[in-house]
DSSP file (Angstrom, degrees, kcal/mol; ACC not computed):
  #  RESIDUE AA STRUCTURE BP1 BP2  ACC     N-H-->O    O-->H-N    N-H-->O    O-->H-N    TCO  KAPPA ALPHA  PHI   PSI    X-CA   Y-CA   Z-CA
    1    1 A X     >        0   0    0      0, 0.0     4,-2.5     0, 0.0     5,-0.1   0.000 360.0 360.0 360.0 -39.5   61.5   77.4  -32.4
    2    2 A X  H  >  +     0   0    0      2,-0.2     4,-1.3     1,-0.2     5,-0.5   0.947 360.0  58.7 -50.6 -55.3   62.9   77.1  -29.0
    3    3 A X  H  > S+     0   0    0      2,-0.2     4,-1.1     1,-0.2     5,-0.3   0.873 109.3  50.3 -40.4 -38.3   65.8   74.7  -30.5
    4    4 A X  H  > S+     0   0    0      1,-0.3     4,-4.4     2,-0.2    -2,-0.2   0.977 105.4  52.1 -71.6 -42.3   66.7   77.8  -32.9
    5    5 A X  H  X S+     0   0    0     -4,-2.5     4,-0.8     2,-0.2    -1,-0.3   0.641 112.4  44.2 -67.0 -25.2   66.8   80.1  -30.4
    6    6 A X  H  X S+     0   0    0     -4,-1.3     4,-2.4     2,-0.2     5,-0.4   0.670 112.7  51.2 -78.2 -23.8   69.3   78.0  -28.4
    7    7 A X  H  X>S+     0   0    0     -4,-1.1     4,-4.0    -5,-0.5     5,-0.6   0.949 105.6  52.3 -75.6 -57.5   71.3   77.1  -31.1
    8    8 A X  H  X5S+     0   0    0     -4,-4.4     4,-1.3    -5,-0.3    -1,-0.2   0.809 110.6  49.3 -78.3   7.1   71.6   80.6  -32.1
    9    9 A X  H  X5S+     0   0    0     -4,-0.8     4,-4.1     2,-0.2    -1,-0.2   0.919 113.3  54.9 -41.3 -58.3   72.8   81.6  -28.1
   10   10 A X  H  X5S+     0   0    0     -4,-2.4     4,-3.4     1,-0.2     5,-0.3   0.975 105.9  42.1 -37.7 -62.6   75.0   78.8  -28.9
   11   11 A X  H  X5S+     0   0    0     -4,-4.0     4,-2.2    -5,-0.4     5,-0.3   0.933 113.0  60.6 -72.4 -16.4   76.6   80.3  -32.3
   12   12 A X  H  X<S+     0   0    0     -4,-1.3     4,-1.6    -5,-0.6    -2,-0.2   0.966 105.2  43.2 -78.2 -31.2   76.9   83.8  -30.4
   13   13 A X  H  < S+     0   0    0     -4,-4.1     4,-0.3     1,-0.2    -1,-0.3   0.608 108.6  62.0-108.0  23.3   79.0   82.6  -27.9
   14   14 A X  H  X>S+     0   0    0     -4,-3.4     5,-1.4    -5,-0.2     4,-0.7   0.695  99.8  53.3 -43.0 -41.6   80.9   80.8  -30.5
   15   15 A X  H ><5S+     0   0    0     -4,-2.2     3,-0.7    -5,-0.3    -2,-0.2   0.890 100.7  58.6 -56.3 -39.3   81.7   83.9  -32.1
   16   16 A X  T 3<5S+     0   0    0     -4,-1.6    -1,-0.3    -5,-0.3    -2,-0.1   0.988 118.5  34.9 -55.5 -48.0   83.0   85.0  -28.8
   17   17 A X  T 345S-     0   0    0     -4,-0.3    -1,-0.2    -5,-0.1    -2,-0.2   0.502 112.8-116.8 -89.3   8.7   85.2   82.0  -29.2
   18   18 A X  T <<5S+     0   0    0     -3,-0.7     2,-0.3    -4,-0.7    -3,-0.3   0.998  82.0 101.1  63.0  57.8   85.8   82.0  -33.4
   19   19 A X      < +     0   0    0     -5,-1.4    -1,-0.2    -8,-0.2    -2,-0.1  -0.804  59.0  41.8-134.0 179.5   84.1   78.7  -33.9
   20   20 A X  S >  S-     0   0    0     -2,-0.3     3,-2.7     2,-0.1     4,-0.4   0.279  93.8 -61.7  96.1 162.4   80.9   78.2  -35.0
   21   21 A X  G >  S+     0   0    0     20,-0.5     3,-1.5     1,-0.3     6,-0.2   0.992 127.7  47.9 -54.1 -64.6   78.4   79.9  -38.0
   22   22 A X  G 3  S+     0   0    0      1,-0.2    -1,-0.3     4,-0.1    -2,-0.1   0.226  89.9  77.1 -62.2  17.6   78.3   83.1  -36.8
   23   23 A X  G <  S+     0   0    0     -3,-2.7     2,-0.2    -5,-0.1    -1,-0.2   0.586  80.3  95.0-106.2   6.5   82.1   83.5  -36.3
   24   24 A X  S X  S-     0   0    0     -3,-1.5     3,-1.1    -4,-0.4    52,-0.1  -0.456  93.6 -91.2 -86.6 143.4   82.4   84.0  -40.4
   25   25 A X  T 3  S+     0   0    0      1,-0.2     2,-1.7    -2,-0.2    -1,-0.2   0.084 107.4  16.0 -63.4 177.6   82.4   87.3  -41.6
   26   26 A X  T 3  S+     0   0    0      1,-0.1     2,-0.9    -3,-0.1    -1,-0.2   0.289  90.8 115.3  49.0 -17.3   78.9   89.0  -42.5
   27   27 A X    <   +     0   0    0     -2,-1.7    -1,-0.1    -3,-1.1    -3,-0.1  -0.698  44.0 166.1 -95.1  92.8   76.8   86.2  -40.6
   28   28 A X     >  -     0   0    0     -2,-0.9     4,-1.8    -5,-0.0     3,-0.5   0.030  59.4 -66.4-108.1-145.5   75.2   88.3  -37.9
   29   29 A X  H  > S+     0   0    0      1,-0.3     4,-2.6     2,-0.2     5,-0.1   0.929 130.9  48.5 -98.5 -51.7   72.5   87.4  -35.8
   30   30 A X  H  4 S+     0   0    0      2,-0.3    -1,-0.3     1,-0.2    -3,-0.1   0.372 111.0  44.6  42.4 -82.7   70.0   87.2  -38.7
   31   31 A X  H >> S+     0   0    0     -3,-0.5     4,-3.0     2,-0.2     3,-1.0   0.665 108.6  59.2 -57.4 -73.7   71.7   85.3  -41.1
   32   32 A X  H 3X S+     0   0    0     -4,-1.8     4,-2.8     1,-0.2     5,-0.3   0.988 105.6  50.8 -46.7 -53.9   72.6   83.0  -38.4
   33   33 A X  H 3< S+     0   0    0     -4,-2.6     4,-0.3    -5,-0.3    -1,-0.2   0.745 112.6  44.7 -65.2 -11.3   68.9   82.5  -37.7
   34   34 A X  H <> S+     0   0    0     -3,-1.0     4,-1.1     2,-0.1    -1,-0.2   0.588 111.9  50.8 -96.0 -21.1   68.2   81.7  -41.1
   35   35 A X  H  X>S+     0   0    0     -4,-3.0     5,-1.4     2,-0.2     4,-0.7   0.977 108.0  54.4 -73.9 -64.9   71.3   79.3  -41.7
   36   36 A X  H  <5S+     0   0    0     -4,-2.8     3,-0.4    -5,-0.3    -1,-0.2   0.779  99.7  63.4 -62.0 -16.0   70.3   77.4  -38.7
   37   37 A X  H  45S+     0   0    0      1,-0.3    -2,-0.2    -4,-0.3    -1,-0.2   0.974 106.3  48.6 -45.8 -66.6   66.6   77.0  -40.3
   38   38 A X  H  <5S-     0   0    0     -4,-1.1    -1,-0.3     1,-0.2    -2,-0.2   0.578 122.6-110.7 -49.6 -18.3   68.2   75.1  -42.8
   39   39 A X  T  <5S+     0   0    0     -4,-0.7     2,-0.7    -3,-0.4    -3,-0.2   0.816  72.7 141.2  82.4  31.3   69.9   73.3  -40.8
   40   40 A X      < +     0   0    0     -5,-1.4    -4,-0.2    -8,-0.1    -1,-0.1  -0.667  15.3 151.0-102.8  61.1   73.5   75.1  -41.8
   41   41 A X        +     0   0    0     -2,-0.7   -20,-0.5    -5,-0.1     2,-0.3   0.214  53.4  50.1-100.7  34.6   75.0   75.2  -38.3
   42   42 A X  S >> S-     0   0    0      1,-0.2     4,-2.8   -22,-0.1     3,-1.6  -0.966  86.2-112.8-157.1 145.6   79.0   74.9  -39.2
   43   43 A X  H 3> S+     0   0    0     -2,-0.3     4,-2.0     1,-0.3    -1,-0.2   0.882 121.6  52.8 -43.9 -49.7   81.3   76.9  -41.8
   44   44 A X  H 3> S+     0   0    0      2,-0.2     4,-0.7     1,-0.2    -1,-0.3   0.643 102.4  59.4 -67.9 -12.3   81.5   73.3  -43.7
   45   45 A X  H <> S+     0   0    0     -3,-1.6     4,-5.0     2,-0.2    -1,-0.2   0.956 110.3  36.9 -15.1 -86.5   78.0   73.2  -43.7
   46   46 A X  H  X S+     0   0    0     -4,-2.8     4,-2.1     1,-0.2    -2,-0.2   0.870 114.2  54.9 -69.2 -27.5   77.6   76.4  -45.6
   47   47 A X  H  < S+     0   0    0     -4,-2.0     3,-0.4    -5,-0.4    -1,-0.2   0.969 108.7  45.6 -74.1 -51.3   80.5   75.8  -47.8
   48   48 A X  H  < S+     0   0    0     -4,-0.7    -2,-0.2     1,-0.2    -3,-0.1   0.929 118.4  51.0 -44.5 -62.4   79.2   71.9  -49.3
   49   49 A X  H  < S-     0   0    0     -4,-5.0     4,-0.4     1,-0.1    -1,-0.2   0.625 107.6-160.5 -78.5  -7.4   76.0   73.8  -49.6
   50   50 A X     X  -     0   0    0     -4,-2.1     4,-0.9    -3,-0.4    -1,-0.1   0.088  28.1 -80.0  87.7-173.8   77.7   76.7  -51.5
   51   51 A X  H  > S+     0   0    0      2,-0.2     4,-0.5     1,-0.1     5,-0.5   0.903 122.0  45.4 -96.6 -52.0   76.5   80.5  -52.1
   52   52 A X  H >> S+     0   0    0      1,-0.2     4,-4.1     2,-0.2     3,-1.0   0.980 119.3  40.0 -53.4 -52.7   74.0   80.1  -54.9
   53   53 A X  H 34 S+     0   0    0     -4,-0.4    -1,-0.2     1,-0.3    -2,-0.2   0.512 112.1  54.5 -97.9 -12.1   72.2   77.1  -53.4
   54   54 A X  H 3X S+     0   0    0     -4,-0.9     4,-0.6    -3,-0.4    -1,-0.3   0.316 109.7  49.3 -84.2  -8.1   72.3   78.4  -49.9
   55   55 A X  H <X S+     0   0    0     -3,-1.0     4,-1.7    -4,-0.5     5,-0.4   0.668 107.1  55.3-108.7 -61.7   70.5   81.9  -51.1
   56   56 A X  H  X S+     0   0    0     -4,-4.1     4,-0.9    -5,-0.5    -3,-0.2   0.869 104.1  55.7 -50.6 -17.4   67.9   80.0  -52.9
   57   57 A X  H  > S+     0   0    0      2,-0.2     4,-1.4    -5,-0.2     3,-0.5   0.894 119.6  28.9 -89.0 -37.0   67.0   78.1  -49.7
   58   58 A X  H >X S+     0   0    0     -4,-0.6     3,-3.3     1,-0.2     4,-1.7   0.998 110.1  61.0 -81.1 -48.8   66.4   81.0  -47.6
   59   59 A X  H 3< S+     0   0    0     -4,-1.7     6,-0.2     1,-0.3    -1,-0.2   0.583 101.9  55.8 -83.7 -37.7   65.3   83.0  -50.4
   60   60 A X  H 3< S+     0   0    0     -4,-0.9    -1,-0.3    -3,-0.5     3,-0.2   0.828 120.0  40.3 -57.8 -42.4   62.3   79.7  -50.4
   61   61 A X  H << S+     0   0    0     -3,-3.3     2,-0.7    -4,-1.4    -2,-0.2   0.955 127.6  30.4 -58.7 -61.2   62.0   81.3  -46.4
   62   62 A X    ><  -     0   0    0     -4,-1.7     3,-2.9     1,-0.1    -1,-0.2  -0.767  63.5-172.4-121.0 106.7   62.2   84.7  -47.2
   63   63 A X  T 3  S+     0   0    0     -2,-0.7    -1,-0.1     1,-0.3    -4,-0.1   0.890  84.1  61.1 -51.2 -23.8   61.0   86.1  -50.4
   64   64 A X  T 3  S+     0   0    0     -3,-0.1     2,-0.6     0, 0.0    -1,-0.3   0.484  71.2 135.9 -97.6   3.1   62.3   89.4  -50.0
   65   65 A X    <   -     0   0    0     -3,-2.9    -6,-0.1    -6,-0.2    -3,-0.0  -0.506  40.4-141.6 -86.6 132.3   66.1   88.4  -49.8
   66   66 A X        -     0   0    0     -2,-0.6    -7,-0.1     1,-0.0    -1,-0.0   0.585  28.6 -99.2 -35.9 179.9   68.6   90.7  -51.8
   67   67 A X  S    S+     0   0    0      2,-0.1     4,-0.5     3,-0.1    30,-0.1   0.282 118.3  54.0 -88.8  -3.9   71.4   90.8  -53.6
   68   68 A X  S >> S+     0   0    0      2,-0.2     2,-3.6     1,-0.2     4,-1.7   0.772 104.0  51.5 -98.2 -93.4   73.5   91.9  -50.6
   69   69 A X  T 34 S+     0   0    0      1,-0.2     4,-0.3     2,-0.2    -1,-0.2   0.572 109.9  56.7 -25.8  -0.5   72.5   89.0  -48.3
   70   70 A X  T 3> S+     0   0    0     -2,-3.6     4,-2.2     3,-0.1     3,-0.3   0.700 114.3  39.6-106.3 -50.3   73.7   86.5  -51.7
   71   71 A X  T <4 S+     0   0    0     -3,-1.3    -2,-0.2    -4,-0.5    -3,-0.1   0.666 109.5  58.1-100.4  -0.2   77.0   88.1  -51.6
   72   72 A X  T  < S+     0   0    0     -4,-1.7     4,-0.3     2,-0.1    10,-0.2   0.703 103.2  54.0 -77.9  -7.1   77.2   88.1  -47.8
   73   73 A X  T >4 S+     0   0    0     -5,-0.4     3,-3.2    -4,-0.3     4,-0.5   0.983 111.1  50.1 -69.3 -72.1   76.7   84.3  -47.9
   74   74 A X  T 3< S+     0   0    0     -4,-2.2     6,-0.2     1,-0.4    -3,-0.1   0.558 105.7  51.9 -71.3   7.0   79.9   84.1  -50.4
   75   75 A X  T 3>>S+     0   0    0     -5,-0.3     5,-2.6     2,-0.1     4,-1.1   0.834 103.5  53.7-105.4 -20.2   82.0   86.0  -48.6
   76   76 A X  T <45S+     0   0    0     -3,-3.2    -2,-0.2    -4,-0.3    -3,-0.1   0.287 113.0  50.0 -69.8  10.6   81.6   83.9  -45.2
   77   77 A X  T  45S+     0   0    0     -4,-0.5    -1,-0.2     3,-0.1    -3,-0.2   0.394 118.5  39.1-109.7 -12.1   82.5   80.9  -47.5
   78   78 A X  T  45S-     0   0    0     -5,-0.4    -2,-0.2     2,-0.2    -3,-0.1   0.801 108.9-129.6 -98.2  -4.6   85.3   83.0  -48.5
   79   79 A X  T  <5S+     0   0    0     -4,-1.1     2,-0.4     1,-0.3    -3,-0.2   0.752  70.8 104.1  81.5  19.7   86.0   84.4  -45.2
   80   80 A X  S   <S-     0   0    0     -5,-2.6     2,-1.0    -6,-0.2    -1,-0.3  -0.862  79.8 -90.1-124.3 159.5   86.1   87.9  -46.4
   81   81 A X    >   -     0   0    0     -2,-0.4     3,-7.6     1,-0.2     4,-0.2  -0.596  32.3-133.6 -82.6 104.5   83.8   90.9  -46.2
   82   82 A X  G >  S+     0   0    0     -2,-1.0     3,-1.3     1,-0.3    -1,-0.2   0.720 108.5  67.2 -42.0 -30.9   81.4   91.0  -49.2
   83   83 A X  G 3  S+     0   0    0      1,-0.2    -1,-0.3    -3,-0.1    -2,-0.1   0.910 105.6  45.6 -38.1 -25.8   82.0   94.5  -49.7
   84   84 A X  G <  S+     0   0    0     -3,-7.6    -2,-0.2     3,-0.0    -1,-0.2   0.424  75.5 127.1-101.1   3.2   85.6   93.0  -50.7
   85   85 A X  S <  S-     0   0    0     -3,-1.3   -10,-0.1    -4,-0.2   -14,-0.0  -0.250  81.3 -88.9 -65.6 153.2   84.2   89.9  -53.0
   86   86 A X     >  -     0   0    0      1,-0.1     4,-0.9     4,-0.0    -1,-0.0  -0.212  33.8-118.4 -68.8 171.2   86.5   90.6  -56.8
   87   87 A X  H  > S+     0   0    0      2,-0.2     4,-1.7     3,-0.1    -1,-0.1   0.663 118.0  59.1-121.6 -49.2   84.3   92.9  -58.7
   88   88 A X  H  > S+     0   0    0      2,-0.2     4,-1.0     1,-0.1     5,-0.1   0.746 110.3  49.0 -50.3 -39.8   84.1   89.6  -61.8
   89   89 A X  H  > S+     0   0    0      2,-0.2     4,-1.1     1,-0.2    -2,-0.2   0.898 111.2  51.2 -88.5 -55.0   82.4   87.3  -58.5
   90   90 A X  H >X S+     0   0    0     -4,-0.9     4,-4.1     1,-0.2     3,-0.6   0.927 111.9  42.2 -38.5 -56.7   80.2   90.1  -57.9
   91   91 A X  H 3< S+     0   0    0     -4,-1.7    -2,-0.2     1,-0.3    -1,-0.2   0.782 110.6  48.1 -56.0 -38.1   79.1   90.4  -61.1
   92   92 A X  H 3X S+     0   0    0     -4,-1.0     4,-2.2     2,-0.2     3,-0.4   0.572 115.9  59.7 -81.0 -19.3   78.5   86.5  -62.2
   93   93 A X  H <X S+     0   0    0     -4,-1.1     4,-5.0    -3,-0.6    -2,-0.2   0.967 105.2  47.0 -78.3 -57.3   76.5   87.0  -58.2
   94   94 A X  H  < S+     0   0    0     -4,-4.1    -1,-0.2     1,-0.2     4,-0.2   0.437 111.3  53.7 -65.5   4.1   74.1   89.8  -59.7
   95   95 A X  H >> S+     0   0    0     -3,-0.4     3,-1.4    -5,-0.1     4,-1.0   0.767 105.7  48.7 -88.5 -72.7   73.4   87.7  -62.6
   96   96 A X  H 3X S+     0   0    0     -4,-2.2     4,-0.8     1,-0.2     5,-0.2   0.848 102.7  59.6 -54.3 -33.0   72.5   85.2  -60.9
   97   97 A X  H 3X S+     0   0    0     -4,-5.0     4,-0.6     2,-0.2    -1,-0.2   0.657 106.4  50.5 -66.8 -14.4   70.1   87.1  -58.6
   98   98 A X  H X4 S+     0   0    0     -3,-1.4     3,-1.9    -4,-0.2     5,-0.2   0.907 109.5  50.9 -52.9 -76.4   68.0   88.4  -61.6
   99   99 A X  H 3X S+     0   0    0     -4,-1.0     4,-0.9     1,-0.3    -2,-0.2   0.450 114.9  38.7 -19.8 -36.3   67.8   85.1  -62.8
  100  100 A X  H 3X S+     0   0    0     -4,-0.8     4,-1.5     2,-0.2    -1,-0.3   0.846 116.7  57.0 -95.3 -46.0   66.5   83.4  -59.2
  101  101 A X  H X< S+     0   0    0     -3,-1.9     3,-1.6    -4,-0.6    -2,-0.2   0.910 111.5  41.0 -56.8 -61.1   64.4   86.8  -58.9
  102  102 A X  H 34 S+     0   0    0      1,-0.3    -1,-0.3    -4,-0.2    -2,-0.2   0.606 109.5  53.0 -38.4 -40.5   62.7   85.9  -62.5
  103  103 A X  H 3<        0   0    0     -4,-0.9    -1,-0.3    -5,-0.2    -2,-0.2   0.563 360.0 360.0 -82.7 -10.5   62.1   82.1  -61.9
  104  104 A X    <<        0   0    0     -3,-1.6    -1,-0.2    -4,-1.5    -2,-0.2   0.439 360.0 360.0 -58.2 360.0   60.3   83.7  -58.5
């Protein structure tokens, strides 16, 4: 636990510098602690492992994560603010989150 907790000191004062997990939009301190479980500590990280497949692995951590935290993962792989994800991207997102919710 100690390792997590430096790494995520680490990604905050990456952010200070724009490198790092936490320098992607929506991946706040949080997020960042749940990426680095996984062992997701760089933007190419989370992008190989993609938005769907990155939600289901914490989602294996934390039962209780949303449909907001799913489309705040794809918008740090797009570099945008999930509020700002296409309205079509959203939709195929909330679809999927029944689905994940159901197979729970």
């Amino acid at each position: 636990m100690t390792k997590v907790l430096d790494n995520i000191d680490n990604q905050i004062n990456y952010k200070k510098q724009g490198e790092g997990i936490s320098s992607l939009p929506n991946v706040g301190k949080d997020l960042t602690q749940k990426l680095l479980t996984l062992g997701i500590d760089t933007p190419e990280k989370l992008r190989k492992t993609g938005t769907e497949q990155t939600y289901l692995r914490i989602k294996a951590l934390d039962p209780g994560a949303c449909f907001s935290l799913l489309c705040a993962i794809e918008g740090a792989i797009h570099g945008i603010r999930w509020h700002d994800l296409p309205p079509e991207r959203k939709q195929e997102l909330k679809h999927f989150f029944y689905m994940a919710k159901k197979q729970a």
